[in-house]
N, C-alpha and C positions, 0 to 999 in steps of 0.2 A: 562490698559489692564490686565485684570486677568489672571494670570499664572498654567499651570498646571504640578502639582508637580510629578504627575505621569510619564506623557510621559517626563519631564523630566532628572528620573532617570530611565524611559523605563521600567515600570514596568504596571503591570495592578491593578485595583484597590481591587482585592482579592490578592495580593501578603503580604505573611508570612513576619515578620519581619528579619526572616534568607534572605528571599529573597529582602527584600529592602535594607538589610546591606548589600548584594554581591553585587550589583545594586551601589551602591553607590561608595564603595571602587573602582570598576572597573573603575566608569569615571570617579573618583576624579584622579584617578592613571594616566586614560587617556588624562586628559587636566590639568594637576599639572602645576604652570605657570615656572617651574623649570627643564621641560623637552624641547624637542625638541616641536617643534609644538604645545605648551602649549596655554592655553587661559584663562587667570587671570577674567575676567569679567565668564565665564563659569564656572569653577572653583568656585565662589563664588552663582555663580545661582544652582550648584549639591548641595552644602552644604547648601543653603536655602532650599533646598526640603527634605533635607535631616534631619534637624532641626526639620520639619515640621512631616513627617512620620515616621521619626524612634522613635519617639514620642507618644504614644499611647494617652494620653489626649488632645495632639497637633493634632495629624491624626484626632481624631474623632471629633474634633471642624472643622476641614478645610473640613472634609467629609460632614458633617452637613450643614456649611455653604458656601461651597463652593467659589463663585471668592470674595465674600464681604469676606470672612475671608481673603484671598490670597490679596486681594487689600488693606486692612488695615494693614497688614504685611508687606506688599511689602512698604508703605508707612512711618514703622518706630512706626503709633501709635495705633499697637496692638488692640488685640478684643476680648474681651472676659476675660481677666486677662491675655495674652499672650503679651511679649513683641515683638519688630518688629525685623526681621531679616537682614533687607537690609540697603542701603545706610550707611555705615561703622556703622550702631548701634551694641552697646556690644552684646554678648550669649556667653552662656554655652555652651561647647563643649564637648563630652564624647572622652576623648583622646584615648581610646581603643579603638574606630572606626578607628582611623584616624593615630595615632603613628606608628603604625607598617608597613604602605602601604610601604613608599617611601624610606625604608633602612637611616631613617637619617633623615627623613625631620621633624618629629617634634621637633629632636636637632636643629635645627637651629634659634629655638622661646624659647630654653629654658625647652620645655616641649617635652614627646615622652609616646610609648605607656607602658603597663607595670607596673613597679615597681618604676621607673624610677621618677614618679610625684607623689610618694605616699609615706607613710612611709613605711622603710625598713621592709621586708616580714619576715616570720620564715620562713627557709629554710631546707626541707628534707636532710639529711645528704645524702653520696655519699655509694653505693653500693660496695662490696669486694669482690674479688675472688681468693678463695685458690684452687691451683693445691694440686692432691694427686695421689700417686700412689699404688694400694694396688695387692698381689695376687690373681688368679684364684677364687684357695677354700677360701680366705677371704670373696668377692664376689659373692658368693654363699652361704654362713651361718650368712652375719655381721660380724661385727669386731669396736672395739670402737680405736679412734686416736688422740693422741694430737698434735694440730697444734698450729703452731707459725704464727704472722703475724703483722704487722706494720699498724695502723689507727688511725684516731682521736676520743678521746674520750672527755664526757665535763669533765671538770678541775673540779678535786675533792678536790684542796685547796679552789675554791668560791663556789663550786656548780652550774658552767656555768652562775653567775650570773655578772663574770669580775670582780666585785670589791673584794680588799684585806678584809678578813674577820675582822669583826671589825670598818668598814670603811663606811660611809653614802651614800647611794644612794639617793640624791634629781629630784625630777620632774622637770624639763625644764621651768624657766619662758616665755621663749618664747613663745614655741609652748603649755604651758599645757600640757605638757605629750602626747600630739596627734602625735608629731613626722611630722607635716608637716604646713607650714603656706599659705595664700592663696595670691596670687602676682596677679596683674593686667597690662597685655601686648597685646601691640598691635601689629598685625600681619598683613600677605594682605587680613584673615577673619575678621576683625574688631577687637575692645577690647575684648579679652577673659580675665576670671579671673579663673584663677588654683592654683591645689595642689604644693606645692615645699617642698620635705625635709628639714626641720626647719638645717637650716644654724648654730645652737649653741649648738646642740645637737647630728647634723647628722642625725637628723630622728629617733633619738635612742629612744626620748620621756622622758628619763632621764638623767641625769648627772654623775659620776662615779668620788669623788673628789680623790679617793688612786684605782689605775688599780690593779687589782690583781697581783702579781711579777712572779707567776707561767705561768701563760699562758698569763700576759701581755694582761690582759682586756679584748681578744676573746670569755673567756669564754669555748675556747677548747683547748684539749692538746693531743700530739703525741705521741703514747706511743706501746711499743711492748707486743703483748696479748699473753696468750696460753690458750689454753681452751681444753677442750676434745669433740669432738664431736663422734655419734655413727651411724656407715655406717650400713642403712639394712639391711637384706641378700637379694639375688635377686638382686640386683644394676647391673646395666649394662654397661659396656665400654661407657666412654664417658656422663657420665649421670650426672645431675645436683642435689643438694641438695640445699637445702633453706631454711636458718635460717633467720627467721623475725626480724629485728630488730638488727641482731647482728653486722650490717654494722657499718658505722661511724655517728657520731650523728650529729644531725641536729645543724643548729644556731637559735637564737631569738625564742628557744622553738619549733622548728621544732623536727617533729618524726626521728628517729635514720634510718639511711641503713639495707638492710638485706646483708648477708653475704651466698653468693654461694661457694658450694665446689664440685669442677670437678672431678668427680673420674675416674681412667684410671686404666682399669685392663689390668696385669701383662697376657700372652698369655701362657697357657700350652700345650703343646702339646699332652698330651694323652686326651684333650678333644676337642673339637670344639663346642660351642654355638648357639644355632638357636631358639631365642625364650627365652622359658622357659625351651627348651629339650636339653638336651645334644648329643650328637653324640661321638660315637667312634667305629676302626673297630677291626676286630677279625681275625685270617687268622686261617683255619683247614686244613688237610693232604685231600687226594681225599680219602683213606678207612676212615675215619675221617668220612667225607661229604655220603659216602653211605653206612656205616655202621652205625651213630650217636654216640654219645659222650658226656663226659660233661666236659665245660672247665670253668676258674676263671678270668672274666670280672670285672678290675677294675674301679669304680663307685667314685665318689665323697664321698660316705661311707664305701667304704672298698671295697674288694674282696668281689664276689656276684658269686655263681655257675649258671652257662646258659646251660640248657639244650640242645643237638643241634639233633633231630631228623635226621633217616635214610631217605637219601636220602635227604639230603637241599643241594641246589645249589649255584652258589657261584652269591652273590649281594642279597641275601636274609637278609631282616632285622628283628632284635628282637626286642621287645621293654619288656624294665623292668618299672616295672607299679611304679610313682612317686618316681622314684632317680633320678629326675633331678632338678632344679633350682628353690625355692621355688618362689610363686610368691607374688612379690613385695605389691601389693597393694589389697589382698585377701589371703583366707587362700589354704592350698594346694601344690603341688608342681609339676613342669612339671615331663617328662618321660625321661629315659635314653635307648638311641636308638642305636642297637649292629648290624652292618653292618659286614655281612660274608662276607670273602673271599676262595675260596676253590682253595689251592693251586696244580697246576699241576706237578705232577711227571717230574724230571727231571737225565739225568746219568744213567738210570734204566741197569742191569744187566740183561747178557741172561736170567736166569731164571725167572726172574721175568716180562722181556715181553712175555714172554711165556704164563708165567700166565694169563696177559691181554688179548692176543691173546684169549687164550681159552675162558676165563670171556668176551670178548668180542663174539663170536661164539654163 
């Protein structure tokens, strides 16, 4: 009886190969004979169809020829140049389908998904982050900082190659320098034959007769940096900087970390931030406010004279045209914004409410 592979893994026959691998994993997950309610005979029926369509040269033979391809399969003696999947005959298994489902399950054969059945990867080094704390107007114009910090770098007695200088690195008879050998195991999916990191080298693919004495053959060493780096101006509270590469360096020729630095600015009080504009207030007498006046509003650049025409009220704002906060990623610079206050006469003397009296009449 010819089987079909499709409704099988419940897919329809225009389904993407993303959608046959999600198809798959789901009931493999669902009838694992290692769960509850598991079904070892089903189980082994997902991964033939699975064999089958995740398969492109495989799919389009069995699309082609449909139940005669599936019935020559199904019987062990292949068709077409394909060998059989059923009745405990060996295949190839793409571990990356299958390794990662069951949290474990393909440790328990020996093989899993991953890095795990392959030779050891080069691995990106790990990312650093330096806390910094700088003032207001630093923050506002740039400011360059040397910072101290603790990360691994590669050892510059071998040149992260582990071995003591001077000293032979030979290729792995084993594995040939491939760093993984191919082992044949039988599982409850029939003989599979997989990768295994080469057991005489570690997967290293080479040999290392004298370790380097400084870092002790890693390759990496621990070491306290200072460097200068150079903070914007415009930087905001809280803001991130990112240096490429200046993180911790990778292993097996992996690219190096980038290196983040948090800057946290220092709060002034004669200014408050909103943006790229600065804010600050001004208080003027009430003859001040309705006679006009000119008073010395301090700015991030100095003392600036502000005009204050007769008759301004009090919550009235000025704005001083670019003395505010340059901005960060174009050229230019916000505005600095002068909030009045007109303050009310208080204690006033007979004579002098008299006066009001009248000026008010």
């Amino acid at each position: 009886m010819s089987k079909d592979y499709y409704d099988i893994l419940g897919v329809s026959k225009t389904a993407t190969e993303e959608e046959i691998k999600k198809a798959f994993r789901k009931k493999a997950h669902q009838h694992h004979p290692d769960k509850d309610g598991g079904d070892e005979a089903k189980f082994k029926e997902i991964n033939e169809a699975y064999q089958v369509l995740g398969n492109k040269d495989k799919r389009s033979q069995y699309d082609r020829f449909g139940s005669a391809y599936s019935n020559q399969a199904g019987g062990g003696g292949g068709y077409g140049g394909f060998e059989g999947f059923g009745n405990g005959q060996g295949f190839n298994i793409n571990m990356d389908d299958l390794g990662d489902l069951f949290g474990g399950f393909g440790d328990m054969f020996g093989f899993g998904g991953g890095g795990s059945s392959r030779r050891k990867r080069s691995t990106r080094g790990s990312d650093v982050q330096v806390n910094i704390e700088i003032p207001f107007m630093e923050s506002v114009f740039g400011v360059e900082r040397a910072i101290k910090f603790y990360k691994t770098n590669t050892c510059k007695t071998c040149s992260g190659n582990g071995a003591e200088p001077g000293s032979e690195i030979e290729t792995c008879k084993n594995c040939h320098g491939s760093g993984v050998v191919m082992q044949v195991q039988r599982t409850i999916l029939g003989a599979m034959q997989m990768q295994t990191p080469c057991p005489t080298c570690q997967g290293e693919g080479k040999i290392i007769s004298k370790p380097c004495k400084t870092c002790h053959g890693t390759g990496l060493y621990k070491e306290n940096v200072e460097m200068t780096v150079k903070i914007p101006a415009g930087i905001s509270d809280e803001e991130m900087i990112r240096l490429t590469g200046q993180g911790e360096a990778g292993t097996k020729g992996g690219g190096a970390g980038d290196l983040y630095i948090k800057v946290s600015v220092i709060h002034d009080n004669r200014f408050q931030r909103k943006g790229d504009d600065i804010v600050s207030k001004a208080t003027i007498s009430f003859p001040e406010a309705a006679l006009g006046t000119k008073i010395d509003i301090v700015t991030v650049d100095g003392l600036v004279s502000l005009k204050i025409p007769e008759g301004t009220q009090s919550g009235k704002v000025f704005i001083l045209k670019s003395r505010g906060v340059p901005h960060l990623r174009s050229k230019g610079r916000g505005d600095h914004l002068v909030e009045v206050t007109v303050k009310t006469p208080t204690d006033l003397s007979k004579k002098q409410k008299q006066l009001l009296e009248e000026f008010n009449k």
